[in-house]
C-alpha positions as CSV (number, residue, x, y, z in Angstrom):
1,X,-0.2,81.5,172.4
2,X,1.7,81.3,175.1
3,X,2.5,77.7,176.5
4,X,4.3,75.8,178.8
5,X,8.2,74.7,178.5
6,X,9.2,72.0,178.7
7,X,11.6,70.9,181.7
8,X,14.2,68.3,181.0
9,X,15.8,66.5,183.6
10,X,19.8,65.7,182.5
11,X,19.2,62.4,181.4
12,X,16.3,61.5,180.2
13,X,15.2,64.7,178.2
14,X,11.9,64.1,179.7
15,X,8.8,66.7,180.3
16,X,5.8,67.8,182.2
17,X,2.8,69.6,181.7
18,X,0.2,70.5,184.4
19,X,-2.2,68.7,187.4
20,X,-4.6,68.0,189.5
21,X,-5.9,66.9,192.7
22,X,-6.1,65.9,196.3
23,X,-3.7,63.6,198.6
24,X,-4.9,60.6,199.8
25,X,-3.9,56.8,200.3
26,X,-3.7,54.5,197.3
27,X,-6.7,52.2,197.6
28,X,-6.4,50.4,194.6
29,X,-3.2,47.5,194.8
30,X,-0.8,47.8,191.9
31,X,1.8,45.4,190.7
32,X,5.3,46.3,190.4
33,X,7.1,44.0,187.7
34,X,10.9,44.1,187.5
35,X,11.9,44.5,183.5
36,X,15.4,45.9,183.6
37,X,18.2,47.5,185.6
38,X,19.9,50.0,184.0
39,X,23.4,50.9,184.1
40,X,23.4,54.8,184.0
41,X,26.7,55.0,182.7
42,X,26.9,52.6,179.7
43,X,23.7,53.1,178.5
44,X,22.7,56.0,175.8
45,X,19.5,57.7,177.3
46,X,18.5,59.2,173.3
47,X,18.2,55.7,172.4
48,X,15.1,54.5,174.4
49,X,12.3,53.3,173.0
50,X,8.9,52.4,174.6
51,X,5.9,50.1,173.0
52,X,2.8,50.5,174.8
53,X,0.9,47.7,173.2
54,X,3.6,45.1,173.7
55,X,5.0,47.2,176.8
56,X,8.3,46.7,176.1
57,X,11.6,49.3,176.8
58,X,14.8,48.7,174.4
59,X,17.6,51.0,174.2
60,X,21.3,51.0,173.0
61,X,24.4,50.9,175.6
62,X,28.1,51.0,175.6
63,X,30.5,48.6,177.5
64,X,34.2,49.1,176.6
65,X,34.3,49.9,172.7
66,X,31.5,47.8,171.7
67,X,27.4,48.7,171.9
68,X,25.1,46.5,171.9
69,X,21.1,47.1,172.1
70,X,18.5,45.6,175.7
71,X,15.3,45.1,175.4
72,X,13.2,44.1,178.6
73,X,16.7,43.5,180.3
74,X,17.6,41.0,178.1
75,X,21.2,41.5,176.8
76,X,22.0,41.7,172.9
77,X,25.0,40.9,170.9
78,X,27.9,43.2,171.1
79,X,28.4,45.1,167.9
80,X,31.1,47.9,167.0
81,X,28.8,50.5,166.5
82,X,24.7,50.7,166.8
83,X,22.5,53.0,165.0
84,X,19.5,54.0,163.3
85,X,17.6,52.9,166.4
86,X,14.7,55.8,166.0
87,X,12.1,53.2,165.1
88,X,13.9,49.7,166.4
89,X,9.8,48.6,166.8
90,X,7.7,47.2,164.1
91,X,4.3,48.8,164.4
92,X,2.9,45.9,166.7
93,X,6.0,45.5,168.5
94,X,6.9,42.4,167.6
95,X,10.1,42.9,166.2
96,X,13.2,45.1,167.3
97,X,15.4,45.8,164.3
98,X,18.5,48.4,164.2
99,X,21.5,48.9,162.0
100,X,24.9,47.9,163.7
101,X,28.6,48.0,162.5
102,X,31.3,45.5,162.4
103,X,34.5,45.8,160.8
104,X,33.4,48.9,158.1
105,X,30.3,46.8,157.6
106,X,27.0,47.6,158.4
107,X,23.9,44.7,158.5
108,X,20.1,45.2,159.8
109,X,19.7,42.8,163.2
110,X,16.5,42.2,163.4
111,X,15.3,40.2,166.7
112,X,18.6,39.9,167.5
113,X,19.6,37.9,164.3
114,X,22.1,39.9,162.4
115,X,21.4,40.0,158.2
116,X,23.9,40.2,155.4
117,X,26.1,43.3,155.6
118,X,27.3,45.3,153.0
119,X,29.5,48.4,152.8
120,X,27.0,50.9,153.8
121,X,23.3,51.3,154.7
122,X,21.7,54.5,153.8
123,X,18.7,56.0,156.2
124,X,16.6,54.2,158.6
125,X,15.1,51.1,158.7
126,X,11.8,51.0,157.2
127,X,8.9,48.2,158.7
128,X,5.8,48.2,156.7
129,X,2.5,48.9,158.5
130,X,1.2,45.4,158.4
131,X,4.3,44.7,160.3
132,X,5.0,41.8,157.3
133,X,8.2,43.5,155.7
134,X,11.0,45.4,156.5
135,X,12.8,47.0,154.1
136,X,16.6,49.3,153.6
137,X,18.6,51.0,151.0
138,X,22.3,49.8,150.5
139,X,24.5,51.5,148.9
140,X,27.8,49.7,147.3
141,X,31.4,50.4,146.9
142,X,31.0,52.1,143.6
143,X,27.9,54.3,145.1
144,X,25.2,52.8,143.4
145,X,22.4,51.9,145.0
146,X,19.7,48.9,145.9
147,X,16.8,47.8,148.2
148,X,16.8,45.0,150.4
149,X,12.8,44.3,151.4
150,X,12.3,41.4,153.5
151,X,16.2,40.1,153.0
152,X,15.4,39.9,149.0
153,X,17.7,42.5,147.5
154,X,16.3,44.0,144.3
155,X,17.7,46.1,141.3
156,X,20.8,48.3,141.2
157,X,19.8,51.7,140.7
158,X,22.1,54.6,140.0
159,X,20.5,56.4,143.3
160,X,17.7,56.2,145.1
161,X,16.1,59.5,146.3
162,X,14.4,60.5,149.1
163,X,12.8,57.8,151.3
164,X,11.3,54.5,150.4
165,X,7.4,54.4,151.1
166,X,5.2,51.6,152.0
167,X,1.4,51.3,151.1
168,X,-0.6,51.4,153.8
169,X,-1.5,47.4,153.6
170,X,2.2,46.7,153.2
171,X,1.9,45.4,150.3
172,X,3.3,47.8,147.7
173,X,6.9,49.2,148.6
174,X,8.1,52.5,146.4
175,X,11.0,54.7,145.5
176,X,12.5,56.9,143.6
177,X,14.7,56.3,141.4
178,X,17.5,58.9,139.5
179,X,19.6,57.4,136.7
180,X,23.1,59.1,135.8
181,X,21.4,61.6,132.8
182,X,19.9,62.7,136.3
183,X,16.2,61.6,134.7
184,X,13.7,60.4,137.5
185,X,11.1,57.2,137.4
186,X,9.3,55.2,140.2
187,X,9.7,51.9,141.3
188,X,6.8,49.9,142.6
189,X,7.3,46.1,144.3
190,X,10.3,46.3,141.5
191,X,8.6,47.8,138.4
192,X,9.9,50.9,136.9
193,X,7.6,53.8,136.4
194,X,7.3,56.1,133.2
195,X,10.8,58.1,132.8
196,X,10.5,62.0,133.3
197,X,13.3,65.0,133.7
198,X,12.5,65.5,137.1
199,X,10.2,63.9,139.8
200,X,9.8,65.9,142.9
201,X,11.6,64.5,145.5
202,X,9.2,62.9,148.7
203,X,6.1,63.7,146.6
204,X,5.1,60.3,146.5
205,X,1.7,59.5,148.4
206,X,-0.8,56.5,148.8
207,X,-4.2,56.3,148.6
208,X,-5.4,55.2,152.4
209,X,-6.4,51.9,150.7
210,X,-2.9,51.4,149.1
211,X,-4.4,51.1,145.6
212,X,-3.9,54.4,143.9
213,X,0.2,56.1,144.3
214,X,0.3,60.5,143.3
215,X,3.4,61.7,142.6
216,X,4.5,65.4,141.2
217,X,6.7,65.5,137.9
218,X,8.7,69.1,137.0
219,X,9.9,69.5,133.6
220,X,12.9,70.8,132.1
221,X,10.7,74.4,131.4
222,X,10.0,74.1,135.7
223,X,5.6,73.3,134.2
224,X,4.6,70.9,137.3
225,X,1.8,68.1,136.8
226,X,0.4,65.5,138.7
227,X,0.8,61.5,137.7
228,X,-1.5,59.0,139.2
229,X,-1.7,55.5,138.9
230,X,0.7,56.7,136.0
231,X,-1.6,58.7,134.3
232,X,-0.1,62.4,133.7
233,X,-2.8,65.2,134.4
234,X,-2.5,69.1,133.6
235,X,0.5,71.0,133.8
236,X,0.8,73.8,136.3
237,X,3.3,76.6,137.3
238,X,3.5,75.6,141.0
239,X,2.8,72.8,142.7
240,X,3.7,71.5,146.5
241,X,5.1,68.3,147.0
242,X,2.5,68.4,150.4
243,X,-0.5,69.0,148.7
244,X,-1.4,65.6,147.4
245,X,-4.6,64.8,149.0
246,X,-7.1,61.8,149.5
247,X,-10.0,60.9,150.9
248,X,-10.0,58.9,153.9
249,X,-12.0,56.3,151.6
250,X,-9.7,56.7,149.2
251,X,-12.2,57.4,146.4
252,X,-11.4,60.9,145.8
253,X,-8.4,63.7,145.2
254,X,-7.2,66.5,145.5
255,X,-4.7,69.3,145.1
256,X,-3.9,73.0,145.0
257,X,-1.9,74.2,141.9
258,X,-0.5,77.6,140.9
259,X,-1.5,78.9,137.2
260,X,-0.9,82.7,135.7
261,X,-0.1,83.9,139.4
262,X,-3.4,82.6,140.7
263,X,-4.6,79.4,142.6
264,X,-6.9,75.9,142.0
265,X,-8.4,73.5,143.8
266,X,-8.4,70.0,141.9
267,X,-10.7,68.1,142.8
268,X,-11.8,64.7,141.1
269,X,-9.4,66.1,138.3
270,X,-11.9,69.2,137.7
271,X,-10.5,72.8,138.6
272,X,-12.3,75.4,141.1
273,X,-12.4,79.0,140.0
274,X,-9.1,81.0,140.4
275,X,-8.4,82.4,143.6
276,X,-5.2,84.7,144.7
277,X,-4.3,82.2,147.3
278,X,-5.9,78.8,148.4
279,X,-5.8,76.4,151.0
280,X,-5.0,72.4,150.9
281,X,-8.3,71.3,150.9
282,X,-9.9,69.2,153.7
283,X,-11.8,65.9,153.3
284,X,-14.8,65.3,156.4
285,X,-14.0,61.6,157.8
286,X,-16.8,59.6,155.7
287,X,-15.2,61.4,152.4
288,X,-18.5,63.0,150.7
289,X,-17.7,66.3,152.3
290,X,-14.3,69.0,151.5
291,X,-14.1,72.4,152.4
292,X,-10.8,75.0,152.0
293,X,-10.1,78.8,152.5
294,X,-9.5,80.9,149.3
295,X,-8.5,84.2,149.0
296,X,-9.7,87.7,146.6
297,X,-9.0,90.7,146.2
298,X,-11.4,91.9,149.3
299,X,-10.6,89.4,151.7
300,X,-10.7,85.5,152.4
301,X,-13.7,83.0,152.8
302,X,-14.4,79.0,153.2
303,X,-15.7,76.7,150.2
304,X,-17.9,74.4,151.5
305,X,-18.7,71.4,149.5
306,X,-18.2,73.8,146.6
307,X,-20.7,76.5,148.4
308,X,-18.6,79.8,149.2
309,X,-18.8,81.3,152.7
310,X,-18.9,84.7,154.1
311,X,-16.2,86.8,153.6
312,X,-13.7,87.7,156.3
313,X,-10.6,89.7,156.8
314,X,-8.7,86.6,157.5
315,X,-9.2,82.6,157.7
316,X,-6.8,80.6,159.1
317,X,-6.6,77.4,156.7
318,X,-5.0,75.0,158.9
319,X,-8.3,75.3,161.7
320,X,-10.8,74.0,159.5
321,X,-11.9,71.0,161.2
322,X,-14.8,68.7,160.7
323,X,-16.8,66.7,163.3
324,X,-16.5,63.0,163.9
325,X,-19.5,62.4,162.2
326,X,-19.1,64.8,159.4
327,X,-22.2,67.0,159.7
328,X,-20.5,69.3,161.6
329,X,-17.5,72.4,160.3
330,X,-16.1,74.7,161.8
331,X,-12.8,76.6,161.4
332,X,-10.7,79.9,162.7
333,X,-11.9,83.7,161.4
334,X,-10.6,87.4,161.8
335,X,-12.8,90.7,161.3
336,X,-11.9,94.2,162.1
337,X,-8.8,92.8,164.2
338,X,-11.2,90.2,166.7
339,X,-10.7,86.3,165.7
340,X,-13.7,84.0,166.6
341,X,-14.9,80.4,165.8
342,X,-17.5,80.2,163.0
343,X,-18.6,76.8,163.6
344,X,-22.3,75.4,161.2
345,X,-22.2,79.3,159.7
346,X,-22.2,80.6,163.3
347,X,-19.9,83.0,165.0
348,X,-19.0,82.2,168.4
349,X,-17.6,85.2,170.7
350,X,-15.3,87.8,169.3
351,X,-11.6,87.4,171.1
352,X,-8.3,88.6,170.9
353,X,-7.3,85.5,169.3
354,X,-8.8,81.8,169.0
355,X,-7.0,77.9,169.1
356,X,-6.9,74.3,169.3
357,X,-10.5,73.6,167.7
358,X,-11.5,70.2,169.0
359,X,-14.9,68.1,168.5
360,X,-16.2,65.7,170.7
361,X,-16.2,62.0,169.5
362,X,-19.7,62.3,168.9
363,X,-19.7,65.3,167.4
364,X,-21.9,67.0,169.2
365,X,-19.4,69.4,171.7
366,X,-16.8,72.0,170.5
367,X,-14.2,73.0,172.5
368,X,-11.7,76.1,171.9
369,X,-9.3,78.2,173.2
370,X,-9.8,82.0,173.6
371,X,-7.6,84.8,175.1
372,X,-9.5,87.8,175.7
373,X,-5.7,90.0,175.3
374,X,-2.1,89.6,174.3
375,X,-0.9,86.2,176.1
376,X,2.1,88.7,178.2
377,X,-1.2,89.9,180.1
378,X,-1.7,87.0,181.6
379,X,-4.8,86.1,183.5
380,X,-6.7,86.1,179.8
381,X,-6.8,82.8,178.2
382,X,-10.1,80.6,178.7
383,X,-11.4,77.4,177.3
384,X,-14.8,78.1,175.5
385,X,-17.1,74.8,175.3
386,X,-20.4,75.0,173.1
387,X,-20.0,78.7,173.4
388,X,-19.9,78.5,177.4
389,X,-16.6,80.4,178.6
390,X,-14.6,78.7,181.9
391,X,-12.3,80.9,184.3
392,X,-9.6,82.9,183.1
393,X,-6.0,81.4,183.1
394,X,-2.6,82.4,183.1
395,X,-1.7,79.9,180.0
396,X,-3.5,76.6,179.0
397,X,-0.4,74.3,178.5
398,X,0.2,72.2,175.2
399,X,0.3,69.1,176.5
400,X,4.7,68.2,176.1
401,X,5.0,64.0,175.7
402,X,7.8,61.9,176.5
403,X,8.2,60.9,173.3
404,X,10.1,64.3,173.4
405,X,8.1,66.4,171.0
406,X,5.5,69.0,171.6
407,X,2.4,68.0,170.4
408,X,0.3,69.5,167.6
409,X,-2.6,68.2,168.2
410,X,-5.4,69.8,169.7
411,X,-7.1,66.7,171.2
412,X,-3.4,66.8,173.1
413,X,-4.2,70.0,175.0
414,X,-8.2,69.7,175.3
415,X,-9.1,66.1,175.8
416,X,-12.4,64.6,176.0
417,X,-13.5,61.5,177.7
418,X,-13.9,58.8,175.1
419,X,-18.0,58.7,175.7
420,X,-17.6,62.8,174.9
421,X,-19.4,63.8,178.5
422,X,-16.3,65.0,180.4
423,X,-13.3,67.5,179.3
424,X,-10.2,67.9,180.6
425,X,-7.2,70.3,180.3
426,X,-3.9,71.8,182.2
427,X,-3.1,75.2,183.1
428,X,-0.2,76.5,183.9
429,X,-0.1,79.8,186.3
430,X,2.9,82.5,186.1
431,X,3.9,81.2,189.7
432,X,5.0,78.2,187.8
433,X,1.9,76.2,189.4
434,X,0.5,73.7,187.2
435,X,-3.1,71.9,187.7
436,X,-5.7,69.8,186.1
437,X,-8.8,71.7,184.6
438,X,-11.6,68.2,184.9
439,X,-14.9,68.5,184.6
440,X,-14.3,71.9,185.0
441,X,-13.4,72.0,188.2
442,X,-9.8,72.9,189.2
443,X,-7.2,70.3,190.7
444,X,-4.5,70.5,193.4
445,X,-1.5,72.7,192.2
446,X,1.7,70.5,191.6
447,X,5.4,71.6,189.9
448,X,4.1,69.6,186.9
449,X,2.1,67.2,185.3
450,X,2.0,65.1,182.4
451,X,-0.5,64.0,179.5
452,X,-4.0,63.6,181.1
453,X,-5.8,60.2,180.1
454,X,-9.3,59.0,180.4
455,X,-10.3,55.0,180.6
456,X,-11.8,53.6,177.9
457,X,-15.4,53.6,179.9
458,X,-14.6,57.3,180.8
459,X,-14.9,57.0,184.3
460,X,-11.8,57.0,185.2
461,X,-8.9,60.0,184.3
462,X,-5.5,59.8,185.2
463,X,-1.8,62.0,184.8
464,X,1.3,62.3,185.9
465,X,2.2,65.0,188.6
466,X,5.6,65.9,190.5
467,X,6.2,67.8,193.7
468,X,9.8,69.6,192.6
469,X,12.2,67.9,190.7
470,X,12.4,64.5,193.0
471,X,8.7,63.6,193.3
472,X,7.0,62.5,190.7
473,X,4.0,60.3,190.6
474,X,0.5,59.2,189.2
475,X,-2.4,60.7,190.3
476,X,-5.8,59.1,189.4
477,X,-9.5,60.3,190.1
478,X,-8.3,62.6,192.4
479,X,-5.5,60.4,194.0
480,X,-2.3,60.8,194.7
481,X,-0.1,57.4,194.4
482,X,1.6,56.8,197.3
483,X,4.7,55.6,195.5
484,X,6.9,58.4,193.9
485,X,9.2,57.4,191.2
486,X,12.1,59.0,189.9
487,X,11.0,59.5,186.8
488,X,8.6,58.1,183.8
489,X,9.9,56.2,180.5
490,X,6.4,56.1,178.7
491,X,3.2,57.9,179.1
492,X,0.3,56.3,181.4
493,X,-1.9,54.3,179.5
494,X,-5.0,52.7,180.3
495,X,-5.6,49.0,178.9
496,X,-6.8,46.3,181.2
497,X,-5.8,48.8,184.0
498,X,-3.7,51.5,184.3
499,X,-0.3,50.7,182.6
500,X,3.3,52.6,182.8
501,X,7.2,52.3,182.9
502,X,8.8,54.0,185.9
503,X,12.1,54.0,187.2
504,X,13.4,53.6,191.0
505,X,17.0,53.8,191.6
506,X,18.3,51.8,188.5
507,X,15.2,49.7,188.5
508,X,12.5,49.5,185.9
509,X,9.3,48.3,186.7
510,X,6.2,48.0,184.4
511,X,3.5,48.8,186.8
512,X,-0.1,47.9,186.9
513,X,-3.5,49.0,188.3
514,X,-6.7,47.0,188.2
515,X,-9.6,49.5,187.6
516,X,-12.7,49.0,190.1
């Protein structure tokens, strides 16, 4: 498809997708609260960092040959060198934590209070997800290698591979572990795992619930098996380290393996038949449903809940998508060169090509892109919801974030209202106007506009829009803020009200709207 790109503006490496609506008077007060003044030429722009539970702004600047880290305006200590600062929150916000340099010694400083240091740190900083621990690997003078979780520093270790891994309770940290005869084994909370010639590196992968830890072992004649909770299962010719899969309750598992040039399913530790090619296999939300794409000789088909589909030219693996409340599947075919949605065993209207599947939240609307031609056309890409099309379109934009990445989600490009009655989406025209598709009716054409948002009650929808490069400003329900800023630092978020950073001058202001 063809989507929107992404406009930075020279400092902030910041984007916009698409619009909305009319101009009017703000009619609802906002407040304006003063959190920081930034000084554009100390500070590094790379290096900020919003929360938008906490709503706090850090970021790292310079002054002379020191650099030193502000969060909310408030001033840090002055260290020779900052770094690792990609995730300087804890998952709550709570804490701020970063690596910095003194003297050819680096030390974590976490809320400002600096840790022991020690010749080198190696990778980032890692906070668990209950927020409780934080943990980092040091490596010595000699090049070996330890962990330090929670300011406890554990076993030397020849090297640590890879990354360390948390459970998700936090309360099981792992890692792998290579010894100098270059044989693997896996720590857990400081207990070594069975030794093997070779454990594939980042393979490692927690149960949702934190109680069960897969990992994928090669041996010295390159046979692959699986290990969990350090039992060994079948060996295999192929395995990938990304196809270690469980169940959102965590009760069952999966992956695809590669034997005598053919492909499996595991599931529950029993094989499916052997297929050419298979999918990774996906798990519907309450865990009693799975479904994948395989591949034969004549073409390619989905196995439902062990139940083979119909056969296709082509099924595109990564679009099978179940409903919220898991009665519902549908996923991406191709026949006789026209793609379509086959969603509950139905085909939906044969296009040119077919994206961004998307349920409702209660499961009873789907939502789609079509194009009707190649995307150079133009004028030829649609949004089809329950198998009603809307108006043609130049390009339905990918919604671009400021956290600087595109998103790949397709609840990022059509978004429904939390109660699942509304829809929303932004197009992008080949004039370079941009506008807000809500309800299905079409907004007022801006330059740009960002992410749209509903309120948690769903009667309320809100984005970000700018008038050139200098204007920029919210517009919700239809309204056009009064204020313009000159630029964003977080997405708008709704809370208590409507909640954002915005800068004026050198001025940052966390600004808020009650919602009527």
């Amino acid at each position: 498809m063809q989507y929107f790109k992404k406009n930075f503006w020279y400092l902030f490496i910041f984007s916009f997708c698409l619009t909305s609506v009319c101009c009017a008077k703000e009619s609802v007060s906002r407040s304006k609260i003063l959190v920081d003044r930034i000084d554009f030429f100390s500070w590094i722009p790379v290096s900020l960092r919003t929360h938008s539970d906490t709503m706090k702004i850090a970021y790292v600047a310079k002054a002379d040959n020191s650099m030193f880290a502000v969060v909310n305006g408030n001033i840090g200590k002055a260290y020779d060198v900052i770094m690792k600062y990609e995730d300087i929150f804890s998952p709550d916000g709570t804490r701020v934590a970063y690596i910095a340099r003194v003297n050819n010694r680096s030390f974590a400083v976490i809320n400002g209070k600096a840790e022991k240091s020690y010749p080198h740190i190696v990778g980032n900083l890692l906070f668990s997800p209950d927020n409780q621990k934080m943990a980092y690997i040091v490596k010595t003078e000699d090049k070996k290698m330890f962990v330090v979780n929670n300011g406890k520093e554990g076993d030397v270790f020849h090297k640590i591979k890879g990354n360390l891994l948390f459970s998700p309770d936090g309360q099981i940290l792992a890692m792998l572990v290579q010894r100098e005869d270059k044989k693997m084994f896996v720590v857990t909370n400081g207990q070594a795992g069975e030794i093997y010639d070779r454990i594939v590196k980042n393979s490692l992968t927690f149960s949702p619930d934190g109680k069960h830890l897969a990992y994928i072992v090669k041996t010295v004649d390159k046979k692959m098996f699986v290990v969990m909770d350090g039992q060994a299962g079948k060996q295999y010719d192929e395995m990938s380290r990304y196809a270690l899969i469980f169940s959102p309750d965590s009760s069952r598992f999966a992956y695809t393996a590669k034997l005598n040039d053919k492909k499996t399913v595991v599931l529950d530790a029993v094989e499916s038949p052997l297929y050419k090619n298979v999918s990774n296999p996906v798990f519907s939300p309450d865990s009693q449903r799975y479904a994948y794409a395989a591949q034969s000789e004549d073409g390619m088909f989905v196995i439902t809940d062990g139940k083979r589909g119909k056969r296709y030219d082509e099924v595109r693996a990564n679009s099978i998508l179940f409903s919220p409340d898991s009665r519902r599947m549908a996923y991406i075919a191709e026949m006789n060169g026209q793609a379509f949605v086959v969603a509950d065993d139905k085909e939906g209207i044969p296009c040119h090509s077919v994206g961004d599947l998307t349920f409702s939240p209660d499961s009873r609307h789907l939502a789609y892109i079509a194009l009707a031609g190649p995307p150079e056309e133009g004028n030829n890409m649609r949004v089809v919801l329950d198998g009603h099309e809307g108006a043609f379109y130049d390009s339905i934009a990918r919604t671009l974030t400021f956290a600087r990445q595109k998103s790949n989600d397709p609840k990022d490009v059509l978004i429904f209202s939390p109660d699942s009655s509304r829809l929303a989406y932004s197009v992008l025209q080949s004039d370079k106007k941009a506008f807000a598709v809500i309800d299905g009716k079409q907004g007022r054409h801006y330059s740009g506009v960002g992410k749209i948002v509903f309120s948690p009650d769903s009667r309320h929808v809100a984005y970000i829009a700018s008038k050139g490069s200098k204007k920029k400003f919210v517009v919700m329900d239809g309204t056009e803020e009064a204020a313009h800023h000159d630029y964003f630092l977080s997405e708008i978020d709704f809370k208590d009200g409507l909640q954002y950073f915005t800068v004026k001058g050198n001025a940052v202001y966390l600004v808020e709207q009650p919602l009527n």
